[in-house]
MIDOSE-1310 file (N, C-alpha, C; in nm, 2 decimals, decimal comma, always signed):
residues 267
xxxx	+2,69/+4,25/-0,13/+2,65/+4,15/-0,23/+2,75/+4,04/-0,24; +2,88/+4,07/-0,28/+2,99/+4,00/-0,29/+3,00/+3,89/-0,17; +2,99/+3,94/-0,03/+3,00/+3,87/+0,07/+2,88/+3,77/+0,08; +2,74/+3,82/+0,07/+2,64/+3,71/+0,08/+2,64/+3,58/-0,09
xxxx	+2,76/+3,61/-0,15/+2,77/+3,52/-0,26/+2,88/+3,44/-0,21; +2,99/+3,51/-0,17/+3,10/+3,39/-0,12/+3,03/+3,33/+0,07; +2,92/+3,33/+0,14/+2,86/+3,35/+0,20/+2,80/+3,17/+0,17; +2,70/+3,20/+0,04/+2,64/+3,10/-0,02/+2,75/+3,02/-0,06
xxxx	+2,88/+3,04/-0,13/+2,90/+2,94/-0,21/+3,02/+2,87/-0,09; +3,03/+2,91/+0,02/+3,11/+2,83/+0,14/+3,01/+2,73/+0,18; +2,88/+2,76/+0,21/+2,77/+2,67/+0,26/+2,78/+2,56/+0,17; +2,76/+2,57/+0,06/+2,74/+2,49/-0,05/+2,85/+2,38/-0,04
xxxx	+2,97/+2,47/-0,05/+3,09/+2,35/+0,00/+3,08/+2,26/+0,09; +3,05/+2,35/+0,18/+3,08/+2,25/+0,35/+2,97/+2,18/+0,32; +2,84/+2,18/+0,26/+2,74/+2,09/+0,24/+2,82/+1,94/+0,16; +2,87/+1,99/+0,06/+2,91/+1,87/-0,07/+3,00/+1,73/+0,04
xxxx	+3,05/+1,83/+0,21/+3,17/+1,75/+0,24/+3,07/+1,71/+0,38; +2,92/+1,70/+0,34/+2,86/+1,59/+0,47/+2,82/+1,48/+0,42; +2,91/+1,37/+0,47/+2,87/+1,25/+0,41/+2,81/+1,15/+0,53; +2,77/+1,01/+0,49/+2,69/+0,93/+0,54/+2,57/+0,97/+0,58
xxxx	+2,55/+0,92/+0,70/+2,44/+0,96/+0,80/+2,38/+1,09/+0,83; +2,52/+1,14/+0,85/+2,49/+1,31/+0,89/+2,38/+1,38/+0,74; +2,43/+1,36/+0,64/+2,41/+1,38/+0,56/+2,22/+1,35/+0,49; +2,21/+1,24/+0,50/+2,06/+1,22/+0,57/+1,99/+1,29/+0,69
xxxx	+2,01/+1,32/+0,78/+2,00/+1,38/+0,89/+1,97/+1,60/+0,84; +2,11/+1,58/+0,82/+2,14/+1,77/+0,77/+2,01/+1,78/+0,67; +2,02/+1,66/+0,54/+1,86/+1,74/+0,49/+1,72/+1,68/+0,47; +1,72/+1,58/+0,61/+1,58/+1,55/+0,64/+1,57/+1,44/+0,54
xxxx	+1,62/+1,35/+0,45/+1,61/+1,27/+0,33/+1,49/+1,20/+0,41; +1,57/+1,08/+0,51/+1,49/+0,98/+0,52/+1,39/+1,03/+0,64; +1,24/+0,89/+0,57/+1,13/+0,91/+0,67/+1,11/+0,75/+0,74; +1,04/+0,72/+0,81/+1,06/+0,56/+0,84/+0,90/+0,56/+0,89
xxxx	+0,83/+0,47/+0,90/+0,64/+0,49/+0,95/+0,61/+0,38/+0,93; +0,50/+0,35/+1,07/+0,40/+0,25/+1,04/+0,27/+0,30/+1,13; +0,17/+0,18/+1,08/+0,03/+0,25/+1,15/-0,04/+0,15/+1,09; -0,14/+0,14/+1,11/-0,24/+0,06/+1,07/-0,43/+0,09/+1,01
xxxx	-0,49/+0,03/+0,91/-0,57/+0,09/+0,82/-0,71/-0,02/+0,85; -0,76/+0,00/+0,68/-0,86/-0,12/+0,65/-0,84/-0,10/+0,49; -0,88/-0,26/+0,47/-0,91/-0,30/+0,31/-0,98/-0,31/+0,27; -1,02/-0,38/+0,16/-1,14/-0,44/+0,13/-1,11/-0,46/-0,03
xxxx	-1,21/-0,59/-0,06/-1,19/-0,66/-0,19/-1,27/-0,57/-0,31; -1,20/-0,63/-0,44/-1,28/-0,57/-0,55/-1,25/-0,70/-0,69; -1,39/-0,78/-0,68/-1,36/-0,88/-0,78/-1,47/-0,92/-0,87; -1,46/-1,04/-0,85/-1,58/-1,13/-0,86/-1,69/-1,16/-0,84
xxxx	-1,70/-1,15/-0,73/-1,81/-1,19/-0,63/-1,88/-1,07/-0,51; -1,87/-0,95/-0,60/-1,96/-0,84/-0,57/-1,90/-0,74/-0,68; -2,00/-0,61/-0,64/-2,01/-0,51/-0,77/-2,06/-0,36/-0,68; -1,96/-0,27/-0,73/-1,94/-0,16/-0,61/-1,96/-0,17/-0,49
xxxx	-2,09/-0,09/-0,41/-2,08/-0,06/-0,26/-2,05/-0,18/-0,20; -2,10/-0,28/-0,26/-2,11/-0,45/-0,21/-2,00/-0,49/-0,21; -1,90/-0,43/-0,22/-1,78/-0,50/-0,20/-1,73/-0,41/-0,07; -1,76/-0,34/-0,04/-1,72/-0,27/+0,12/-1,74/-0,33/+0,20
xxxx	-1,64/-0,42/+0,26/-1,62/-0,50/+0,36/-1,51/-0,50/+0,40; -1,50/-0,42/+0,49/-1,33/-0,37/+0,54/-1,31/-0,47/+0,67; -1,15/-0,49/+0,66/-1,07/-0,56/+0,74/-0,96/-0,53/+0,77; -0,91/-0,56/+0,85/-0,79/-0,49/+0,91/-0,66/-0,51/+0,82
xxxx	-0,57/-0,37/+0,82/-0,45/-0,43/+0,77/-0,36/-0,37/+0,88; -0,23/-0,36/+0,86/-0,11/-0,34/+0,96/+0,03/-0,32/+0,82; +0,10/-0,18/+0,85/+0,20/-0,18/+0,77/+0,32/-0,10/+0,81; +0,40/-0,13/+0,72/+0,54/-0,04/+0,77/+0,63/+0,00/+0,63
xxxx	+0,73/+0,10/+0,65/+0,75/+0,19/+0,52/+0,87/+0,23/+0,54; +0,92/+0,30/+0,48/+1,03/+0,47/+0,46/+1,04/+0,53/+0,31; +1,04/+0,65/+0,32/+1,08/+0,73/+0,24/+1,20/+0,77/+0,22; +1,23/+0,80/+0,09/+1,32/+0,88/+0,06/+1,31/+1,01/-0,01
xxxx	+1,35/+1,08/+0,02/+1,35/+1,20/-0,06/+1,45/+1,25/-0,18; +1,41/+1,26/-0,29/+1,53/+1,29/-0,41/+1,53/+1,40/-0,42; +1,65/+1,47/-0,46/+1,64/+1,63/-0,48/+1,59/+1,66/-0,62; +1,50/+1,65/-0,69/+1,45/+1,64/-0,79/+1,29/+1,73/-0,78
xxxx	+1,31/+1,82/-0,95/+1,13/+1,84/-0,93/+1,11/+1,92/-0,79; +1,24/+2,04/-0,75/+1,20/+2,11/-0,65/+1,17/+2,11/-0,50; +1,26/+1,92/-0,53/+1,25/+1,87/-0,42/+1,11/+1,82/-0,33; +1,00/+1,75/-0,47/+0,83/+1,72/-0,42/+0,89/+1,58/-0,44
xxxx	+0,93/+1,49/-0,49/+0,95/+1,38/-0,52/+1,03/+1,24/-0,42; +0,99/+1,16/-0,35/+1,02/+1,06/-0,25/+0,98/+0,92/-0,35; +1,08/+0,85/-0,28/+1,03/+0,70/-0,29/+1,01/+0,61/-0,20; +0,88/+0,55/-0,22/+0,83/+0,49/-0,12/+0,84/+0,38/-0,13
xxxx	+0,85/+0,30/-0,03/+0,89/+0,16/-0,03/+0,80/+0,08/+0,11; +0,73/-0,01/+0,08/+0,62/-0,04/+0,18/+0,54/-0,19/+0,22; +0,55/-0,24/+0,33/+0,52/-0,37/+0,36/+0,42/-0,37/+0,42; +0,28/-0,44/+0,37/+0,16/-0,44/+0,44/+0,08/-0,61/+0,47
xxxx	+0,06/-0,59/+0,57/-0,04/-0,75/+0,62/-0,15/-0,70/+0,62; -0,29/-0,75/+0,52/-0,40/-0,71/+0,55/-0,44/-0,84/+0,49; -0,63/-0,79/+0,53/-0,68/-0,90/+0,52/-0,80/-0,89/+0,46; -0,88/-0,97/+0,31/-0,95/-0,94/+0,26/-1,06/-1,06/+0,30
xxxx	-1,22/-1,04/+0,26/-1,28/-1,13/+0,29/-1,45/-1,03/+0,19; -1,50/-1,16/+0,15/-1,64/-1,14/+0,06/-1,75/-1,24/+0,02; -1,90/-1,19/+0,06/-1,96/-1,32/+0,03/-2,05/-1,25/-0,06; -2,11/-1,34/-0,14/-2,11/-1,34/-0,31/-2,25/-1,25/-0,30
xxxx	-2,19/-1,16/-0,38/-2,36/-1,07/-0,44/-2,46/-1,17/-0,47; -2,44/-1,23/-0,57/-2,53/-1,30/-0,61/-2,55/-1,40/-0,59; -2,64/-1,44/-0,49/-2,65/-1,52/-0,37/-2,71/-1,67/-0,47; -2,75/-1,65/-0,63/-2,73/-1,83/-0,70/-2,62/-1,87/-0,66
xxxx	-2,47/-1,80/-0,64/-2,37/-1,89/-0,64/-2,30/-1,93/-0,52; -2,38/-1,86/-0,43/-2,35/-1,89/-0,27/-2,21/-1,94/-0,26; -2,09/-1,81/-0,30/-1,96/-1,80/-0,30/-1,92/-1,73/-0,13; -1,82/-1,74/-0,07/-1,79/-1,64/+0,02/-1,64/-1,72/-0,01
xxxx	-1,51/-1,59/+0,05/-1,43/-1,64/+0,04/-1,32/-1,55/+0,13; -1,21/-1,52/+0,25/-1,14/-1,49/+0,28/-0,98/-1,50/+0,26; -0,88/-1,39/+0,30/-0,76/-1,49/+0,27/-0,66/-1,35/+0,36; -0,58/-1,41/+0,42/-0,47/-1,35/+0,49/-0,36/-1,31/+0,38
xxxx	-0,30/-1,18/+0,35/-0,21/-1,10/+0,24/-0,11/-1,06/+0,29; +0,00/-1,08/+0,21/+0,14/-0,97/+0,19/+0,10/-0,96/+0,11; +0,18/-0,76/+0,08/+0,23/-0,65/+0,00/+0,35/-0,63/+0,01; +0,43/-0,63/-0,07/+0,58/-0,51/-0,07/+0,53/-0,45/-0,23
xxxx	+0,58/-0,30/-0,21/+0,60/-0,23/-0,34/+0,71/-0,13/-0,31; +0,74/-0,05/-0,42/+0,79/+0,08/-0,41/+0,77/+0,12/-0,56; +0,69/+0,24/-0,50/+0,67/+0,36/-0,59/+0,73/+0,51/-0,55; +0,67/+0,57/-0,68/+0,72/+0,72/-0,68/+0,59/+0,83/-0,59
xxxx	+0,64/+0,91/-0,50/+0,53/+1,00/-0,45/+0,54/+1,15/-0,47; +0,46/+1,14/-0,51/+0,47/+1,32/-0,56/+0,35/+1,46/-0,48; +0,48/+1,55/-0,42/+0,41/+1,59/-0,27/+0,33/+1,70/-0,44; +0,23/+1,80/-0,37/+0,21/+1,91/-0,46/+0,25/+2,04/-0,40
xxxx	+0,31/+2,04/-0,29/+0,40/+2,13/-0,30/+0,57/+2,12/-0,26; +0,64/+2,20/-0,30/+0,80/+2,14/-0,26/+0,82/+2,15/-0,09; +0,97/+2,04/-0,09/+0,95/+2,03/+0,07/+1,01/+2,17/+0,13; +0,99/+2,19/+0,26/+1,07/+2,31/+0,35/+1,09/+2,26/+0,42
xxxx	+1,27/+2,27/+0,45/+1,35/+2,24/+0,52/+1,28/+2,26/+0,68; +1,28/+2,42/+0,69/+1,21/+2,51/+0,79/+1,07/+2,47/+0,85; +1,08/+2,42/+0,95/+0,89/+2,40/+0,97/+0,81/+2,49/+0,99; +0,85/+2,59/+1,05/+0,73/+2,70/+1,03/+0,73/+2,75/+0,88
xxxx	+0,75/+2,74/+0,82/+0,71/+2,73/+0,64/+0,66/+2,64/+0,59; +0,63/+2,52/+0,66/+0,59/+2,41/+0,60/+0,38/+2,44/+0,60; +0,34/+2,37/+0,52/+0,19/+2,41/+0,51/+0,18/+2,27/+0,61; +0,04/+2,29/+0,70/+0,04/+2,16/+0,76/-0,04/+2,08/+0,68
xxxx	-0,11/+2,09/+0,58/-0,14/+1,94/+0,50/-0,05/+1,98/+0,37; +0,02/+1,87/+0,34/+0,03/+1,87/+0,21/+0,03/+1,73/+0,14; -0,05/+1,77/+0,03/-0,13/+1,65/-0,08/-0,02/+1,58/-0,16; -0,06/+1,45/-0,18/+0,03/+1,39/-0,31/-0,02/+1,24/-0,35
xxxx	+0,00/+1,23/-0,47/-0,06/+1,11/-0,54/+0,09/+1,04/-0,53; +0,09/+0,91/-0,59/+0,16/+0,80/-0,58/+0,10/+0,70/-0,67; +0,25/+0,63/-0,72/+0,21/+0,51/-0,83/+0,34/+0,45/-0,83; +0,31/+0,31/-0,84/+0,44/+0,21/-0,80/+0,41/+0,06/-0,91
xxxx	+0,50/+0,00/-0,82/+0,50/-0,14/-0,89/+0,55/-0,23/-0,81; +0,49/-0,32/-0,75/+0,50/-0,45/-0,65/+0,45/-0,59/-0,64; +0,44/-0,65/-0,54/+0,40/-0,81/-0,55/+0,34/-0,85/-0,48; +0,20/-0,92/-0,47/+0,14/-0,95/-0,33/+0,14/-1,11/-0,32
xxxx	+0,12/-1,15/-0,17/+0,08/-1,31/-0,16/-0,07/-1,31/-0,10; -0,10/-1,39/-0,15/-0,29/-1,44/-0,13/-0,32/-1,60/-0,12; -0,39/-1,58/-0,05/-0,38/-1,73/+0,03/-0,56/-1,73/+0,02; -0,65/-1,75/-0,09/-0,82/-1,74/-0,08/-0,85/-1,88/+0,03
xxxx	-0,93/-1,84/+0,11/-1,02/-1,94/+0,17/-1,15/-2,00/+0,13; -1,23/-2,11/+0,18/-1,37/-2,08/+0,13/-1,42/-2,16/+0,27; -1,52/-2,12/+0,30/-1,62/-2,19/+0,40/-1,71/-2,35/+0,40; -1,71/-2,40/+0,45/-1,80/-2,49/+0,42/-1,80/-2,59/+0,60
xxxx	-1,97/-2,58/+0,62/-1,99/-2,62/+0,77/-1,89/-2,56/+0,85; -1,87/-2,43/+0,83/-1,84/-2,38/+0,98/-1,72/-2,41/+0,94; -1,61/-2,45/+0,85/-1,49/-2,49/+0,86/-1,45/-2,37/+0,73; -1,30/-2,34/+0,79/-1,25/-2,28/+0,64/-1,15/-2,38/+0,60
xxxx	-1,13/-2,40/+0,45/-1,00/-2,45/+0,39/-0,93/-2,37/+0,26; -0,84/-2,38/+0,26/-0,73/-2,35/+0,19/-0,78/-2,40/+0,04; -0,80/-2,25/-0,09/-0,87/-2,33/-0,20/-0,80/-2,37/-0,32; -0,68/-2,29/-0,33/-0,54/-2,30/-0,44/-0,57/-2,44/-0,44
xxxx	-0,50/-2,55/-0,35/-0,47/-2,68/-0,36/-0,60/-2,78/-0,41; -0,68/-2,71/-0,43/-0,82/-2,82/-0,46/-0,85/-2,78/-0,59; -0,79/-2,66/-0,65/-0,81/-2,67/-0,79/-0,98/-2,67/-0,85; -1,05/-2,57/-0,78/-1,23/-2,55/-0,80/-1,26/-2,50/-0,91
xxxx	-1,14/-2,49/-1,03/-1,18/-2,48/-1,13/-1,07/-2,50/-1,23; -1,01/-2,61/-1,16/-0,89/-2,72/-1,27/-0,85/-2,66/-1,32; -0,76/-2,53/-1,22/-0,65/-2,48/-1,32/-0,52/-2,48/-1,23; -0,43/-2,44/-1,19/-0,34/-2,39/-1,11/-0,29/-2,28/-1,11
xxxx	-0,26/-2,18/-1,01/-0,21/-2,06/-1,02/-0,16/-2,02/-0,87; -0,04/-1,94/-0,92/+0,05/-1,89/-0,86/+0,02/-1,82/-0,73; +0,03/-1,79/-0,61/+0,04/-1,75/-0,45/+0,09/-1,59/-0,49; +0,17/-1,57/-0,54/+0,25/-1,47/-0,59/+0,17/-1,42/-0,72
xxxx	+0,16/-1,27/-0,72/+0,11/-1,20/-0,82/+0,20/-1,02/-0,84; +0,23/-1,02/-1,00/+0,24/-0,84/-0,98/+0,13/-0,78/-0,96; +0,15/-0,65/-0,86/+0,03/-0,54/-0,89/+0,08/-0,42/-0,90; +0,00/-0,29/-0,92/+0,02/-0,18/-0,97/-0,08/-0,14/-0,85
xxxx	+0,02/-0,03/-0,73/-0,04/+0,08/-0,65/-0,03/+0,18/-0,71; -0,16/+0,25/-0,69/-0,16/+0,41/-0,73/-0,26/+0,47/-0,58; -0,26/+0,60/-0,58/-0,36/+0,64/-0,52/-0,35/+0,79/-0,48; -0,39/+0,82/-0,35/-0,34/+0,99/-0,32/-0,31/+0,95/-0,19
xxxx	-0,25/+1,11/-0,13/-0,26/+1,10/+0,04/-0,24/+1,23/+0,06; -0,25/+1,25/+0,19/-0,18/+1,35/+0,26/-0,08/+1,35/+0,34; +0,02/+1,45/+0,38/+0,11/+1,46/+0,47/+0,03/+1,55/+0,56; +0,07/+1,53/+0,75/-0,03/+1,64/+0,83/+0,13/+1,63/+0,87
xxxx	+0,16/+1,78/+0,87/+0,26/+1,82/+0,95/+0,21/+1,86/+1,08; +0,28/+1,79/+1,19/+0,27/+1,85/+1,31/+0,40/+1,84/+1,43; +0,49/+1,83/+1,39/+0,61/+1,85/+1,43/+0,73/+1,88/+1,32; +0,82/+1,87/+1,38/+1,01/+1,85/+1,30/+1,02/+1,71/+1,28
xxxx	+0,99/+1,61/+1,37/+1,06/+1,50/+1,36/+0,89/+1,39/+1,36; +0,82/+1,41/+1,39/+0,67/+1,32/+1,41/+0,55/+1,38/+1,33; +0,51/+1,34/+1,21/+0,41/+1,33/+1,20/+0,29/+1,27/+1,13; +0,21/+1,30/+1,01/+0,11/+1,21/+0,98/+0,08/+1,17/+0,83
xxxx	+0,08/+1,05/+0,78/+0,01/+1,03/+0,64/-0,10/+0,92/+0,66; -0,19/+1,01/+0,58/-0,34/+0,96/+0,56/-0,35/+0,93/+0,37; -0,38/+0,81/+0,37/-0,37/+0,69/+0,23/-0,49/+0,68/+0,22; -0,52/+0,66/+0,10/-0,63/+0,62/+0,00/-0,55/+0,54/-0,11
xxxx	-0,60/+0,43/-0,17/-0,51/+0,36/-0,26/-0,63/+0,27/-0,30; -0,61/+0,19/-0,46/-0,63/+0,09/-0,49/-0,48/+0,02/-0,55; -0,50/-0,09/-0,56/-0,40/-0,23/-0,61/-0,48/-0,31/-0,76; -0,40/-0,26/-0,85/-0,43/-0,33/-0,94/-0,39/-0,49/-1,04
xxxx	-0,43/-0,56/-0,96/-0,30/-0,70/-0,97/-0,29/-0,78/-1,12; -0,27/-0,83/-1,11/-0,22/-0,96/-1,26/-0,23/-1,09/-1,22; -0,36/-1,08/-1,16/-0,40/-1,23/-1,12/-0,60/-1,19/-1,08; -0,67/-1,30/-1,16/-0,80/-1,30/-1,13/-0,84/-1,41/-1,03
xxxx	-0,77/-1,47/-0,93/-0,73/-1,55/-0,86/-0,77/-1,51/-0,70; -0,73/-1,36/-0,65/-0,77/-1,36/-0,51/-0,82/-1,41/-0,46; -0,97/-1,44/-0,52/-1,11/-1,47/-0,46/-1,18/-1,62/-0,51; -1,03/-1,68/-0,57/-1,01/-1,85/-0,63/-1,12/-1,82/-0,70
xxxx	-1,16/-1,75/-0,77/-1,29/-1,76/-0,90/-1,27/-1,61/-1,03; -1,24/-1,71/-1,14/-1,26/-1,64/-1,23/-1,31/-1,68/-1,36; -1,32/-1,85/-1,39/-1,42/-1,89/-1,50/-1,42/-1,90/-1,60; -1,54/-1,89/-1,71/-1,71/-1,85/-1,70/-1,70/-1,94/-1,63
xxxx	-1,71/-2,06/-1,68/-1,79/-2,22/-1,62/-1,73/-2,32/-1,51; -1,80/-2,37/-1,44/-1,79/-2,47/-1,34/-1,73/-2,56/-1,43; -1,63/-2,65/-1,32/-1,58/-2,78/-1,37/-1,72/-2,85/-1,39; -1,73/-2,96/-1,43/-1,76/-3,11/-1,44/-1,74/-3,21/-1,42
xxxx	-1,56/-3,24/-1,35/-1,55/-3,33/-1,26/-1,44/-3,24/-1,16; -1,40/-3,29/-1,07/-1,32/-3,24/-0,96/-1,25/-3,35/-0,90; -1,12/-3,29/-0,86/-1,02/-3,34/-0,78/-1,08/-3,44/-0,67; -1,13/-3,37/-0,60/-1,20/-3,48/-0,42/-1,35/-3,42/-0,42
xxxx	-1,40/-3,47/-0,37/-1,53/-3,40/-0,31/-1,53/-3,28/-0,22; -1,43/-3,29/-0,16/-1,43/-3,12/-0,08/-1,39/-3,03/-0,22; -1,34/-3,04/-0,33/-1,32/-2,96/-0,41/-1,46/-2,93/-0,46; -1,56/-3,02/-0,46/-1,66/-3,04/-0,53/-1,75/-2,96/-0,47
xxxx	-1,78/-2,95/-0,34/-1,82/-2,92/-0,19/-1,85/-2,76/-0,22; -1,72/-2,70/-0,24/-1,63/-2,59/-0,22/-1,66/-2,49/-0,38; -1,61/-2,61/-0,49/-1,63/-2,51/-0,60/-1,77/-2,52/-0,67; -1,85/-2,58/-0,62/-1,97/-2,60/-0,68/-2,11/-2,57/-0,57
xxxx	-2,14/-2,45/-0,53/-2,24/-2,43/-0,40/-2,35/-2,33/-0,46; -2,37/-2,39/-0,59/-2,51/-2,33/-0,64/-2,62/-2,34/-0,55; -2,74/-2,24/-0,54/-2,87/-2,29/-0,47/-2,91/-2,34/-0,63; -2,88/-2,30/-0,72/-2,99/-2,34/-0,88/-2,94/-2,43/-0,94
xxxx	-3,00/-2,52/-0,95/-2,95/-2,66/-1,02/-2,91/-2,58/-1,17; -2,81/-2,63/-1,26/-2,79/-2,59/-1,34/-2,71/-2,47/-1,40; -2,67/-2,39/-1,29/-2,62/-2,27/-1,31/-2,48/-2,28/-1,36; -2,42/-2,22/-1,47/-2,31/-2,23/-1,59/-2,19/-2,15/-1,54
xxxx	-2,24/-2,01/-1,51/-2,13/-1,90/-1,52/-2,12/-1,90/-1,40; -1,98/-1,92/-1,32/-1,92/-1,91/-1,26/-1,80/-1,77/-1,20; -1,79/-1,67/-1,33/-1,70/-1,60/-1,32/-1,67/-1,52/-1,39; -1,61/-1,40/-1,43/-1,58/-1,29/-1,52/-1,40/-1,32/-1,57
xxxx	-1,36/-1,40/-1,67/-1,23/-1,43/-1,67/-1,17/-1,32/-1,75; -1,22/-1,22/-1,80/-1,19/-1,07/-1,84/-1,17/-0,94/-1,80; -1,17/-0,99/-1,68/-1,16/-0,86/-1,54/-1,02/-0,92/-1,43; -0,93/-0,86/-1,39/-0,84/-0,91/-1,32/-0,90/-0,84/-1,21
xxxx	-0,89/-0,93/-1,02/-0,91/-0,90/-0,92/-0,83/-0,77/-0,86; -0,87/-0,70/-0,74/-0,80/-0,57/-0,72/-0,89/-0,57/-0,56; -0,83/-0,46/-0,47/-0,84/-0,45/-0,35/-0,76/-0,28/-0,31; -0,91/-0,22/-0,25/-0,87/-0,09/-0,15/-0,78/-0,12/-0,03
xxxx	-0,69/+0,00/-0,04/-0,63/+0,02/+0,09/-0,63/+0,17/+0,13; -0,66/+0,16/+0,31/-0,70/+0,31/+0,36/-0,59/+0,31/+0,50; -0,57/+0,41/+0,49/-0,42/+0,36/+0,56/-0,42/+0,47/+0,70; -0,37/+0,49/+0,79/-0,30/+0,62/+0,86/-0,18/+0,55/+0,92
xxxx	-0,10/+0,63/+0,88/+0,07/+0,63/+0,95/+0,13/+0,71/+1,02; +0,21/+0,69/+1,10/+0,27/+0,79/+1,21/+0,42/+0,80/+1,14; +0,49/+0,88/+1,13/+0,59/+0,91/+1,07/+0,72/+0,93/+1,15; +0,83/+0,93/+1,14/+0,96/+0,98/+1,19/+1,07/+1,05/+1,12
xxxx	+1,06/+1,15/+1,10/+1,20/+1,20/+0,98/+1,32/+1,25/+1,10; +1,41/+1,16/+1,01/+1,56/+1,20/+1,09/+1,62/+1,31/+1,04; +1,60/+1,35/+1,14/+1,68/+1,54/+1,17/+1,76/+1,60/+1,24; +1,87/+1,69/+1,24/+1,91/+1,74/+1,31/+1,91/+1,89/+1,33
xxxx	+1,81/+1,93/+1,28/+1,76/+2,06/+1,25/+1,67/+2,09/+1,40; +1,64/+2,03/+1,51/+1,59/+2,09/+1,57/+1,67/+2,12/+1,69; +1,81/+2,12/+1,68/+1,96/+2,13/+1,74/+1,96/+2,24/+1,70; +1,97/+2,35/+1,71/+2,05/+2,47/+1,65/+2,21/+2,48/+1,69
xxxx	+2,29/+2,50/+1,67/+2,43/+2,51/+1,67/+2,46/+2,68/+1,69; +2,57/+2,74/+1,77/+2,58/+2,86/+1,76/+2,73/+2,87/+1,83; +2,85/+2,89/+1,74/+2,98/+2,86/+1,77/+2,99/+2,73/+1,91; +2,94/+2,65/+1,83/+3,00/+2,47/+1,89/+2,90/+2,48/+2,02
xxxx	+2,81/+2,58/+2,06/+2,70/+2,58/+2,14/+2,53/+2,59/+2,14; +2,49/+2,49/+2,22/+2,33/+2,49/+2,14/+2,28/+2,62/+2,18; +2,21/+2,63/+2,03/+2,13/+2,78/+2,07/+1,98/+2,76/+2,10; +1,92/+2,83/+2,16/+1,77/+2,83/+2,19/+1,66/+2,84/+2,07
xxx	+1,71/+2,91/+1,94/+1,65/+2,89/+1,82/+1,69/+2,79/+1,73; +1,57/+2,73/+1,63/+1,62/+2,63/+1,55/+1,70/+2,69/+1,47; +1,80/+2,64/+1,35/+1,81/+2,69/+1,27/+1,71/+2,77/+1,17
């Protein structure tokens, strides 16, 4: 007993004296991943299923792992290019509108079970939700004869607003274990932003005069003469993200070591 206690508390030492890199490495901290998904909008200008119009995104990440909470708790940190695009449910206002996006965030991810070092102890799925705080850019388009333009600068409803917005990611995922050093998360997410702006419409009412005629062109494409409400200015804009990522955790756990010679078994 005595011996597997001074046993333990030698490991423990020589643990406290691996610094830098190695040290990342010895307990698997960092993860690094990218992969690529689909989006799709949630605003104005449709109302559930009708807003499923998925488009491509592309992203990239790492984790960290905190020794915290049993060791289920990572922080995620994450850069995404995707791309949203929607044409109007409600075909009086004959809206459609696209726009090319950045994301950075970092949030907290919480696995539901603790990590193992060991991979054959590891479960091969394991589940975890996530919730963060970040910033997106949105660039809305709108159509008109076959042409797209840029709608920020035309001001289609004489207001101005910022390219830059906060949002709030939450969502769930899974981890697919299928190696030591490679393997897989599968994302489900929404974005909950601080701008009713994505989709350059949020209202109630249409101007009554306008900047240029292409503003006019652009923010006014009723089929119904007369039509008022333009928008829900009591609802902020938001967008799904579905993701799969290929992963890399730096290790040196699949080295076994056996007096200064590799051994055939992992650790």
């Amino acid at each position: 007993m005595s011996q597997q206690k001074f046993g333990n508390s030698a490991s423990r030492i020589r643990s406290r004296h691996i610094k830098g890199f190695n040290r990342i490495e010895h307990y698997e901290l960092l993860t690094v991943y990218g992969g690529v998904g689909f989006s799709t909008y949630y605003g104005d200008l449709c109302a559930g299923i009708e807003c499923m119009k998925p488009r491509f995104n592309a992203g990239i990440g790492a984790l960290y792992r905190l020794p915290y909470w049993n060791e289920r708790i990572n922080i995620k940190t994450e850069l995404n290019y995707f791309r949203l695009y929607a044409k109007d449910y409600y075909a009086v206002r004959n809206l459609t509108f696209r726009s090319n996006n950045v994301e950075l965030y970092t949030s907290a991810m919480i696995s539901l079970f603790p990590y193992e070092k060991h991979f054959r102890r590891r479960r091969m799925l394991d589940p975890y939700i996530f919730i963060g705080i970040g910033l997106v850019y949105y660039a809305p388009q709108g159509e008109l004869d076959g042409k797209w333009y840029n709608l920020r600068p035309l001001h289609t409803e004489g207001k101005s607003y910022s390219p830059i917005a906060p949002m709030v990611p939450y969502g769930v995922g899974t981890r697919i274990n299928v190696g030591v050093n490679w393997n897989f998360l599968v994302e489900a997410g929404y974005r909950w932003t601080f701008t009713d702006y994505m989709d350059d419409v949020s209202g109630p009412n249409y101007q009554t005069t306008y900047d240029s005629q292409l503003a006019s062109q652009l923010g006014y494409r009723s089929t119904t003469a007369g039509l008022k409400t333009r928008g829900n200015p009591n609802k902020n804009d938001g967008y799904f993200m579905f993701n799969a990522r290929l992963t890399y955790t730096f290790s040196n756990s699949n080295v076994a070591k056996f007096r200064g010679k590799q051994h055939i078994l992992r650790k």
